[in-house]
C-alpha positions in Angstrom: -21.1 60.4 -23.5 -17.8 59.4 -23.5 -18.4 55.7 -25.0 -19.8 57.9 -28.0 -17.4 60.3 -28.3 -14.2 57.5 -28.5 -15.7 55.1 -30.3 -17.2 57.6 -32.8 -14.3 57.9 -35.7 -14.6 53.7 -35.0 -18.1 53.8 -36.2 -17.6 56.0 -38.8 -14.7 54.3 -40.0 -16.8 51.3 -40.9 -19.7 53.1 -41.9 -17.8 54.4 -44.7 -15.8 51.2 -45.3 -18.5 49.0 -46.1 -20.0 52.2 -47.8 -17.1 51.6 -50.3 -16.8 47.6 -50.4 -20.4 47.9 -51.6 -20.2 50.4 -54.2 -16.9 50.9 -55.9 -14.3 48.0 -57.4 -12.3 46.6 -54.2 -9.6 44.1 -54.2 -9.5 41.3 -52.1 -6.4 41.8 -50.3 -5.9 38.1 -49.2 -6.2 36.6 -52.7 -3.9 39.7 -54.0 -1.2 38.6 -50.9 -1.4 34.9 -51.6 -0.6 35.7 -55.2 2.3 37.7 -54.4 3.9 35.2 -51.8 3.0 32.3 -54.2 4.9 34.2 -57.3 8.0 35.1 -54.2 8.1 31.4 -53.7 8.4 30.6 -57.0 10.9 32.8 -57.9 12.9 31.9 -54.7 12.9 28.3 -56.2 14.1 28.9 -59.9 17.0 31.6 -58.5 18.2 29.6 -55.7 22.0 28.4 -55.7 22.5 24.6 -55.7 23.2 22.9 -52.8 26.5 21.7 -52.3 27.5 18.1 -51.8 30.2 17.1 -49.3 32.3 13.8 -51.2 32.7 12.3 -48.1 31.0 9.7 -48.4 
């Protein structure tokens, strides 16, 4: 009884979560993250400051 009773909002958790992947709209929240680390990166790369050169040499 007390397997049941602790995993029981476990069960039910997925129950209803593949209840709602099935029926309703979801994003995919890995292609939504790459995007938005692919757009940081790029934005990194155009606003970066220069790199300095030493005239040492």
């Amino acid at each position: 009884m007390g397997f049941i009773r602790s995993s029981f909002s476990f069960i039910a958790g997925s129950v209803f979560g593949i209840y709602v992947a099935q029926n309703y709209n979801v994003p995919n929240i890995r292609k939504l993250a790459n995007t938005g680390l692919a757009m940081a990166k790029h934005i990194e790369e155009n606003y970066r400051k220069p790199k300095k050169r030493d005239d040492d040499d």
